[in-house]
N, C-alpha and C positions, 0 to 999 in steps of 0.2 A: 550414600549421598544424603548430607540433610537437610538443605536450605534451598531456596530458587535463587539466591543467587549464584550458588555451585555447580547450580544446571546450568543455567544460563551460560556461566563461564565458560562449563564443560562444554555447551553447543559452540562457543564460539572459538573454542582453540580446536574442536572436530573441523568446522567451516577452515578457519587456518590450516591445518594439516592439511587437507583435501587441495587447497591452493597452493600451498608448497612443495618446494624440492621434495620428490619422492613422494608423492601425493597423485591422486586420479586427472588422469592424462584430460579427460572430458571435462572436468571441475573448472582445473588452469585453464582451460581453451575460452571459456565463457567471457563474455563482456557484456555490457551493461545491457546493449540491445538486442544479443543475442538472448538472455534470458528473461528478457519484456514479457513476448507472448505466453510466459508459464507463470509468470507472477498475474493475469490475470486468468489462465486459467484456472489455478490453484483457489483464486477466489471466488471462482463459479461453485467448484468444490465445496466450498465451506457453506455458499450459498443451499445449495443439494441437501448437504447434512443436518444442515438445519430445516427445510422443507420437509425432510423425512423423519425427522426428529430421532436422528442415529446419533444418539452422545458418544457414540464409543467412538462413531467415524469423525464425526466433528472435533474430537481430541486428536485424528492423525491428521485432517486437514487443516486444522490452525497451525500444528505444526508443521507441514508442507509452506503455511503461510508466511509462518517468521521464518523458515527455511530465506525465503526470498528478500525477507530484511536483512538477514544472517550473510545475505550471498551478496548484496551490495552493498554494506558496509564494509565486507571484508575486501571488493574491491576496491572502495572508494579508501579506503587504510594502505591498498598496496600503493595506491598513485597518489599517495599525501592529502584528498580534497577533505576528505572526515572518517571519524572513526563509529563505532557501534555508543561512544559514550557519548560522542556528540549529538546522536540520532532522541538516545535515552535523557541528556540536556534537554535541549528542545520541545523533546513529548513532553515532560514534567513540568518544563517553562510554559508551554500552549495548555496544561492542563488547569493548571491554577492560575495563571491569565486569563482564562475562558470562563470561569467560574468565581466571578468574584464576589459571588454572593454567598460562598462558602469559605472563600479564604481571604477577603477583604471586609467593606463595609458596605456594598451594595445588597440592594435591599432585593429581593425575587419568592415570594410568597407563594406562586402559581406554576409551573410549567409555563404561563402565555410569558409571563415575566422573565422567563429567563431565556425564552426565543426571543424579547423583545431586546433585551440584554444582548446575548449571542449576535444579532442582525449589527446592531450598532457597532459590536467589536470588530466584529468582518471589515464593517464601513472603515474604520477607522485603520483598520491593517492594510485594507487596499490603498487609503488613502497615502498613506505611508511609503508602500512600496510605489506606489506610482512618484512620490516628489523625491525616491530615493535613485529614480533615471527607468521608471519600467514597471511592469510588473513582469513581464513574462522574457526568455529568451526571445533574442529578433532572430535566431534558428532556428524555430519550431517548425516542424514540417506541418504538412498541411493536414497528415493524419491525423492530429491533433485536435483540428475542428474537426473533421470527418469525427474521429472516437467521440467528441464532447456531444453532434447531435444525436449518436447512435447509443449514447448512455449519459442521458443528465445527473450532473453532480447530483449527488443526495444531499439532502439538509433536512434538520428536525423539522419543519415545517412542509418538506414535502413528504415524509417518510410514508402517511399513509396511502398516497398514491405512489408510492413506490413498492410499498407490501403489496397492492393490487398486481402490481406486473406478474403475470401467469408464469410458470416455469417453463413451458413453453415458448413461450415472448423473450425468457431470457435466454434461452440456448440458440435461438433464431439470430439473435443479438450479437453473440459469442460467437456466430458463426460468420456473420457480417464482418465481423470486424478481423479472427482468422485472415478472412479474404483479403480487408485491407492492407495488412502487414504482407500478408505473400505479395500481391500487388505492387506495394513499397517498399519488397525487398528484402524483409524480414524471414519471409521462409515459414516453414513449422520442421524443425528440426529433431522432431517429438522421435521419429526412428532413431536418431542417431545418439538416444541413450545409452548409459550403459546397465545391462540387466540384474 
């Protein structure tokens, strides 16, 4: 194999197989919400590997991670909503939107310059989606605020208070929020893998 995008491909017709005809009975069973709770645990994970500064672990947990892009785009492919290209559109579109001091004519000399920059794009995205009828679904459960005060969005401006949160504080967190979902019906269905 010689390129990443060979890999890449090769992960996403393994993710297909798995979900197809003749394919892992537990794989096909999955939907969106069922496999919520492991796409963040999988990101605690990476969190860990990085805290213990295990390179070798932190290359199987980002793969666990995109495992969980891998696994809902290929649902989102089976029920027509998008596919894995649309996901890699989008990233590529918000990277160089994001950064227009690299791939435009805005000017950012400093790091403060381009959080200043960043803030203002935000503003103007939100602005966007709100006069586009919303920003958010009007079906959002409630665990949604419940998640959002038990882990505040990160942003480059808040990152160094966010590097202070103890690894402790963040498994405590992880455990809160476990709660929540069983609570809300989600389960932890962590037994019912297959080995």
């Amino acid at each position: 194999m010689s390129g990443t995008g060979e890999r890449f491909e090769r992960a996403m017709s393994i993710m297909a197989r798995l979900r197809g005809p003749g394919g892992c009975p537990w794989d096909r069973e999955q939907t969106f919400d069922s496999i919520k709770p492991y796409t963040l645990e999988e990101t605690y994970e990476v969190l860990e590997a990085i805290d213990n500064r295990n390179w070798q672990e932190l290359t199987a947990e980002l793969g666990d991670l995109l495992l969980q892009v891998l696994f809902y785009s290929e649902m989102a492919k089976e029920q027509g909503t998008f596919s894995i290209d649309d996901v890699l559109d989008r990233l590529s579109t918000k990277l160089v939107d994001r950064h227009p001091h690299v791939f435009g004519d805005v000017k950012a000399e400093t790091s403060s310059d381009v959080l200043r920059n960043w803030e203002a794009l935000k503003a103007e995205e939100k602005k966007k989606r709100l006069e586009a009828g919303g920003e958010k679904h009007p079906n959002q459960p409630v665990l949604r605020s419940q998640f959002s005060l038990a882990f505040p969005r990160p942003c480059p401006r808040c990152s160094s208070s966010q590097a202070q949160l103890s690894r402790r504080a963040r498994w405590i967190r992880l455990a809160e929020y476990r709660r929540l979902i069983r609570e809300a019906g989600g389960g932890n269905q962590r037994a019912a893998l297959p080995t």
